[in-house]
C-alpha positions as CSV (number, residue, x, y, z in Angstrom):
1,X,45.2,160.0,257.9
2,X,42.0,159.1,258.6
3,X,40.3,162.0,256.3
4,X,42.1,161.3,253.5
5,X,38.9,160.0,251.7
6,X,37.6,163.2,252.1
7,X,40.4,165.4,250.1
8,X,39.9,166.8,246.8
9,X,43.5,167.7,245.0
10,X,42.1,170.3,242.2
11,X,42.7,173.9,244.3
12,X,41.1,177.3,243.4
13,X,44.5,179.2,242.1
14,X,44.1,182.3,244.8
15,X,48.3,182.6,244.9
16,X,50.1,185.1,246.7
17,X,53.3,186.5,245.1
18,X,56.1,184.9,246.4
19,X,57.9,188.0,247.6
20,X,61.8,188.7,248.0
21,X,60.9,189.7,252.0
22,X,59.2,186.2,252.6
23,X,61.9,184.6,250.2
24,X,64.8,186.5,252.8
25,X,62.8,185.0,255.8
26,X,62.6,181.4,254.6
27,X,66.1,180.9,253.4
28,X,67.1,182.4,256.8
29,X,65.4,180.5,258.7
30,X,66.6,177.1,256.9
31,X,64.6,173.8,257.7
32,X,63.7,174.9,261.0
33,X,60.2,173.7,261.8
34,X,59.4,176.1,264.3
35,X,59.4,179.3,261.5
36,X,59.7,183.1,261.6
37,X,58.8,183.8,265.6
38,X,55.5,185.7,265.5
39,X,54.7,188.8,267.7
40,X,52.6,188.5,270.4
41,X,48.6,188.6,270.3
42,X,47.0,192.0,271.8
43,X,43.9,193.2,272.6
44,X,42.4,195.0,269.8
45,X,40.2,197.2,271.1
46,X,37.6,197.1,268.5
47,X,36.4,193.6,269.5
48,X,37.0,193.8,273.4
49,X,35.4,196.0,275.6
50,X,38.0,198.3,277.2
51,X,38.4,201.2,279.7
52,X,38.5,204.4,278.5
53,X,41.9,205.3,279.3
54,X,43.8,202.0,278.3
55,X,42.0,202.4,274.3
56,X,44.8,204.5,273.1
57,X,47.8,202.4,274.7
58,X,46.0,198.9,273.0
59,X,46.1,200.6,269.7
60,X,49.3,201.6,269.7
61,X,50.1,197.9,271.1
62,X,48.3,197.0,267.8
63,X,50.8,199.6,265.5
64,X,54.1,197.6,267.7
65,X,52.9,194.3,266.3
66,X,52.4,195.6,263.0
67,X,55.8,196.9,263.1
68,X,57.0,193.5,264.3
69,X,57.1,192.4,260.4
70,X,56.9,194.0,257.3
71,X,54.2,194.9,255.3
72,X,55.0,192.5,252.8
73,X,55.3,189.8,254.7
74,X,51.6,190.6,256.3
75,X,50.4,190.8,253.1
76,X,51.8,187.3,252.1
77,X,50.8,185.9,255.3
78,X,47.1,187.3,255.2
79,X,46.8,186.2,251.2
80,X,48.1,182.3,252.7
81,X,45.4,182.2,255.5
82,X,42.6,183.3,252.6
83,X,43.9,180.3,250.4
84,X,44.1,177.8,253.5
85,X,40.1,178.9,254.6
86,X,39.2,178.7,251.0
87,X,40.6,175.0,250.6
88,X,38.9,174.3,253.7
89,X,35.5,175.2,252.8
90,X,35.2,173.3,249.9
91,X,36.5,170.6,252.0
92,X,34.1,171.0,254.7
93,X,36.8,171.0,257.4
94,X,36.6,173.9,259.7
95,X,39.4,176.0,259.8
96,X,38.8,178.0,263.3
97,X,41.3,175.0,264.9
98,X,44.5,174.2,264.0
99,X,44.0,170.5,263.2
100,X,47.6,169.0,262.2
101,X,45.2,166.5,259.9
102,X,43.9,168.8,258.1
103,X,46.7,170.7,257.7
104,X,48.3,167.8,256.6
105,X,46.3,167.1,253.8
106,X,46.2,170.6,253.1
107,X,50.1,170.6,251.6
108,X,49.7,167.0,250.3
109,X,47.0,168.8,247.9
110,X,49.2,171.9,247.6
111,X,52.2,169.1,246.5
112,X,50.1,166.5,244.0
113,X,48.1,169.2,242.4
114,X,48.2,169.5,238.2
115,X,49.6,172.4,236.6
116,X,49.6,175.7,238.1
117,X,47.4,174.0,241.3
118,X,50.8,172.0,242.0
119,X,53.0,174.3,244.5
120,X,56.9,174.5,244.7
121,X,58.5,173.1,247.8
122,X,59.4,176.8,249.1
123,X,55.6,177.5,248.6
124,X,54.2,175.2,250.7
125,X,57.2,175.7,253.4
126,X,56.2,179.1,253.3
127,X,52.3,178.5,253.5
128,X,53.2,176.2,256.4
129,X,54.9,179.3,258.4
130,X,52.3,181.3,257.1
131,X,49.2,178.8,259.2
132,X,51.9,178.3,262.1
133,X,52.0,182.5,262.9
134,X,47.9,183.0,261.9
135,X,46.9,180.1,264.6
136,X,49.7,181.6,267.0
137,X,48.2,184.7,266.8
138,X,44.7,183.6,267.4
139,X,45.8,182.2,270.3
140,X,46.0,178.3,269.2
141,X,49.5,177.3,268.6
142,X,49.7,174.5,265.4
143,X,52.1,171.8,266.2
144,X,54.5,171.7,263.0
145,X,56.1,168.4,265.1
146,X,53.1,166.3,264.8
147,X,53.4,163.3,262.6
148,X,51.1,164.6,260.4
149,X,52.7,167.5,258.9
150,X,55.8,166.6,259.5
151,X,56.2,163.3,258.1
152,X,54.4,164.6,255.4
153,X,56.4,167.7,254.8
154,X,59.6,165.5,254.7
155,X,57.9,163.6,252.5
156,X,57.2,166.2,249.8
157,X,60.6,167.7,250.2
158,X,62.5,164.3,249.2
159,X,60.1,163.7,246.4
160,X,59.7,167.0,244.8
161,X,62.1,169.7,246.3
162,X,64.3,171.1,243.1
163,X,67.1,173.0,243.0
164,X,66.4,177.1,244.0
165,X,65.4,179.3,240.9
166,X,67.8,182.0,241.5
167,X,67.8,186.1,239.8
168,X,70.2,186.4,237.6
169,X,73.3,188.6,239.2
170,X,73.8,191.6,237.6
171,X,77.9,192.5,236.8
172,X,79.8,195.6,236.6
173,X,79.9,195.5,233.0
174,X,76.1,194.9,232.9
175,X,75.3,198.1,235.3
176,X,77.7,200.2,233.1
177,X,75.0,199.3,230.1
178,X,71.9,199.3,231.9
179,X,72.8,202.7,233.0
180,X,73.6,203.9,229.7
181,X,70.3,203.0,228.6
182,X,68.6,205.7,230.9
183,X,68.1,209.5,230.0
184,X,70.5,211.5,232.1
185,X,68.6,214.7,230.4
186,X,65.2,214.1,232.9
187,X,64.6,213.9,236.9
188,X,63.5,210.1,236.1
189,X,66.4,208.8,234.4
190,X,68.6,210.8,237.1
191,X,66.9,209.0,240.2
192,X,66.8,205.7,238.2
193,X,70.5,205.9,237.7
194,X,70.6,206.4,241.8
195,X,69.1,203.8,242.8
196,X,70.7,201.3,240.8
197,X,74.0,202.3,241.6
198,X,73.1,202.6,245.8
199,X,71.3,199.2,245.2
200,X,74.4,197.7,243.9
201,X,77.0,199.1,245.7
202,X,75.2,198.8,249.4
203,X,73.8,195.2,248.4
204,X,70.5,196.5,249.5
205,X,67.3,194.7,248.6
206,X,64.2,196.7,247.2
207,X,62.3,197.5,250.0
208,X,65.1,199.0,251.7
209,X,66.7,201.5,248.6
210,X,62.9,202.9,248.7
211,X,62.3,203.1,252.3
212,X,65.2,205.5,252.8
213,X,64.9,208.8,253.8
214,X,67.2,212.4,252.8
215,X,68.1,212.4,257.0
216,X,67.3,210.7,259.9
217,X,63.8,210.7,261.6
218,X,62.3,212.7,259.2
219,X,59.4,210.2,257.6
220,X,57.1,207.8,259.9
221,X,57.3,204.9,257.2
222,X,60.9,205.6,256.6
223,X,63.1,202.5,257.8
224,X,66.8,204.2,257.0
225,X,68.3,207.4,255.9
226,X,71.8,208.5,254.2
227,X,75.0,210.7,255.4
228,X,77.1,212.0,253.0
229,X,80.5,212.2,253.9
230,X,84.0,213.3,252.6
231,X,85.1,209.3,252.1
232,X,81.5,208.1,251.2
233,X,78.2,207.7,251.7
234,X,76.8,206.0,255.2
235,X,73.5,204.4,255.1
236,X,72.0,203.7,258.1
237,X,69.2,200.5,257.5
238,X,66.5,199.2,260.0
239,X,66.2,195.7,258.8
240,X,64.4,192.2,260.2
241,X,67.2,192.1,263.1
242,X,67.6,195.5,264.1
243,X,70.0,198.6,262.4
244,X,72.8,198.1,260.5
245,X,75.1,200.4,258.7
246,X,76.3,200.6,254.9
247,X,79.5,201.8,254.0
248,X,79.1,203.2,250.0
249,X,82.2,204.0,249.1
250,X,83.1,206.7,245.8
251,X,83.4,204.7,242.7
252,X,86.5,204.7,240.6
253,X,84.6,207.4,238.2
254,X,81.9,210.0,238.3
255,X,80.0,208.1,235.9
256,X,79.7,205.1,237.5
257,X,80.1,206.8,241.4
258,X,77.1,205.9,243.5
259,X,77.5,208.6,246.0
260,X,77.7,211.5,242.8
261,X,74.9,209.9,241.3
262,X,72.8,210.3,244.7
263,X,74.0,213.5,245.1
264,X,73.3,214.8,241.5
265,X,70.1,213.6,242.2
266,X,69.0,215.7,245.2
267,X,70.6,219.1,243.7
268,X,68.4,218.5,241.2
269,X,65.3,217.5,242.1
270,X,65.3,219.8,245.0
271,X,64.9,217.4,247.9
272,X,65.9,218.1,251.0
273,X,63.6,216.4,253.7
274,X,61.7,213.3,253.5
275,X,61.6,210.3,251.2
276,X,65.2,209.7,249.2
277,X,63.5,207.7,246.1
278,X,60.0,210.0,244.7
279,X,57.9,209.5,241.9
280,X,58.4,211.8,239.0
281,X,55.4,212.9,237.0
282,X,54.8,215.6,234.3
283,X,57.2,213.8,231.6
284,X,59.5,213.2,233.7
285,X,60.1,216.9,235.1
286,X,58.5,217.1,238.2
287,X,58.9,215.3,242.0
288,X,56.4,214.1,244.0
289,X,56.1,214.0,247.4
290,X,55.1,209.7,247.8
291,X,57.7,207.4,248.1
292,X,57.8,204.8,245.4
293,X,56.7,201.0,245.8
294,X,59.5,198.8,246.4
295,X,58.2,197.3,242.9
296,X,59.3,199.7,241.4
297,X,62.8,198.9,241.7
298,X,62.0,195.5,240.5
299,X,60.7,197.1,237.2
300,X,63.8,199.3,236.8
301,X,66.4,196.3,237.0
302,X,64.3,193.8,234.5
303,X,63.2,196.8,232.1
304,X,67.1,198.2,232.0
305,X,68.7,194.7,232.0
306,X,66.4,193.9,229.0
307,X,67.4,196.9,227.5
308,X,71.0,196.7,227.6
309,X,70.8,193.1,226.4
310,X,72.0,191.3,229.0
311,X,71.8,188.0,228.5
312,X,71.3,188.5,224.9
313,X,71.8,184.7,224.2
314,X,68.6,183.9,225.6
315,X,65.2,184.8,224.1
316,X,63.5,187.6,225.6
317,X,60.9,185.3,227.9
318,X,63.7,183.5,229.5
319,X,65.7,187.2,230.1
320,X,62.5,188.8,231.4
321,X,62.5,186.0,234.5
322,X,66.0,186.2,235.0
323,X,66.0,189.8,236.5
324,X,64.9,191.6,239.4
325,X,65.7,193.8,242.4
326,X,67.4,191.0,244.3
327,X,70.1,190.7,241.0
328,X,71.6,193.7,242.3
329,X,72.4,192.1,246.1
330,X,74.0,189.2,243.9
331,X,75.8,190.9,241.8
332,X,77.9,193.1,244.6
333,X,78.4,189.5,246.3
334,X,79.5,187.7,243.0
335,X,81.6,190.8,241.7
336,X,83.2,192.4,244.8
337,X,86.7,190.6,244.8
338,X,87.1,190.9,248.8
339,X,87.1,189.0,252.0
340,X,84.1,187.1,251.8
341,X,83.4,188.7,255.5
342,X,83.1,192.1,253.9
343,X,80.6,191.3,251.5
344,X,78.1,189.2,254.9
345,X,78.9,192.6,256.5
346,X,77.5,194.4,253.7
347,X,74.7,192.3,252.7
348,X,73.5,192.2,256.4
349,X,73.2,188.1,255.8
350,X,73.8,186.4,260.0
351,X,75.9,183.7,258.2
352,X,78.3,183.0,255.8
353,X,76.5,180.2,254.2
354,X,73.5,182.9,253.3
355,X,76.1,185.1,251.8
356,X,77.5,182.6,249.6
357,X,74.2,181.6,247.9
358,X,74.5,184.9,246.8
359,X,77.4,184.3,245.0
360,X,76.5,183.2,242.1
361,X,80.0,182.9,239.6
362,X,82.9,184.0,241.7
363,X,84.0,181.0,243.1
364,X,83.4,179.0,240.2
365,X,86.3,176.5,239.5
366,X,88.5,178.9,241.1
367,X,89.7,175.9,243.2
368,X,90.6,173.0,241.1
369,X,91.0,169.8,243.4
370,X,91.2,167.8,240.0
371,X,94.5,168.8,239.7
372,X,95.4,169.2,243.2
373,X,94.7,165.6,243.7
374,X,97.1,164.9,241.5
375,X,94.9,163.8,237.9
């Protein structure tokens, strides 16, 4: 690489949070070079000069593309380009173009920075897709082929790629004492003990326990709702590949039942349109109308785990990293003693393989060709 002289390897720290949506997209996606497909460009017509009468359809062309990805993963991608244009100025390379040099030495500083400059492999793979669907989408495809990156990339992944940091799963036993750590005497600790059970038993991820909605089509930003029904609950998801449907069955008790605890919820907080999941103010006595943050749930999972003491035989930093909204996907796959087909139904995963990383304990020596070779 011819610029090479040119590169400086200390980095201005502007990271964006590597979220679970973007973490879902990478691991599904696998090596592939090409990345998560982009939607199409559009006019926007607040920079081209448009006809009256077409104004209105290229803004809602502009609300399909939007609605082509999540909001999270926008926000990760947009917070990626800002860090790429920022390395480039104080580079003096001009980022307009998509140069596979420059992008090159782009994740060769990302990979032999110091400290919290130096990125993880899955970083820089996802600041890679992250340039590859900004250049697509101003027109100017980057080649992710060209010797360049990819050399390089294959280069960084031999030398520094690590084992995956995964969440912690949380088990049966550890839900029954998270949940006994929350106040069934207020609305909060009510719809808290809701959504941890729905989370765990339907395997769903953060962003869709808060996106659901009391029945169908009654939100805009609603991506789901629920149907409660003499067996179970049904909950119908809109997820990166389309709708799916969740079968949450009754639990063996009322106490640790997901559907009574949804139920219970609703009666009491008197909702019977729009968002599921609501914030509760006043002390914890009053419903709001807003849907919470999918952060939320995050919060809920750590703050309860910690509480309960799960994990009690680490210190309190390493528990407080072990937990978040994704332990409850991988505790309903490491838990649920099933065909493993059930659990890639439930979880929504495209592969088996994807299911299984979700698995963290159940398999574990369950097999013991040790002693089935004969030793």
């Amino acid at each position: 690489m011819g610029k090479a002289r040119n590169l400086m390897v200390s980095t201005d720290a502007i990271d964006a949070d590597d979220l679970p949506d973007i973490v879902d997209v990478v691991m599904e996606m696998g090596r592939s070079d090409e990345g998560p497909s982009p939607p199409p460009s559009v006019l926007d017509p607040r920079q081209t000069s448009l006809p009256t009468h077409l104004e209105k359809l290229a803004e809602r062309a502009r609300d399909y593309v939007e609605a082509a990805s999540s909001a999270n993963t926008r926000r990760a991608y947009a917070a990626d380009w800002k860090h790429f244009c920022a390395w480039c100025r104080r580079q003096s390379f001009d980022p307009s173009r998509p140069d596979p040099q420059t992008v090159g030495l782009y994740i060769t500083a990302q990979a032999s920075g110091t400290g919290r400059d130096k990125k993880a492999v899955a970083t820089i793979e996802r600041r890679l897709s992250s340039l590859t669907w900004n250049y697509t989408q101003r027109g100017q495809p980057l080649d992710r082929k060209d010797r360049h990156i990819a050399t390089v990339m294959a280069g960084i992944r031999n030398k520094h790629a690590a084992p995956p940091r995964q969440k912690e799963a949380i088990l049966p036993e550890d839900l029954t004492a998270m949940l006994e750590t929350l106040d069934r005497g207020t609305l909060r600790g009510l719809r808290d003990r809701a959504m941890l059970l729905l989370g765990f038993a339907g395997g769903l991820r953060r962003s869709e326990i808060v996106a659901l909605d009391v029945g169908r089509d009654q939100t805009e930003d609603g991506r789901g709702w629920i149907q409660i029904l003499d067996k179970g609950m049904l909950v119908s998801l809109r997820g990166k590949t389309g709708w799916r449907e969740v079968e949450v069955g009754h639990g063996s008790s009322d106490a640790t039942c997901p559907v009574v605890a949804v139920q219970t919820w609703l009666k009491l907080a008197r909702i019977a349109h729009g968002p599921l999941f609501r914030r509760v103010t006043g002390q914890g006595k009053a419903v709001g109308a807003d849907r919470l943050n999918d952060q939320e749930v995050a919060r809920l999972v750590k703050r309860t785990a910690l509480a309960a003491g799960v994990r009690g035989d680490l210190s309190e930093g390493e528990r407080a990293k072990l937990f978040a909204g994704h332990s409850l996907r991988a505790g309903l796959a490491s838990s649920a003693e099933v065909d493993e087909r059930y659990v890639q139904k439930q979880l929504g995963h495209a592969s088996a393989e994807m299911t299984r990383r979700y698995q963290r304990r159940r398999d574990r020596f369950r097999v013991n060709l040790t002693k089935a070779s004969g030793l």
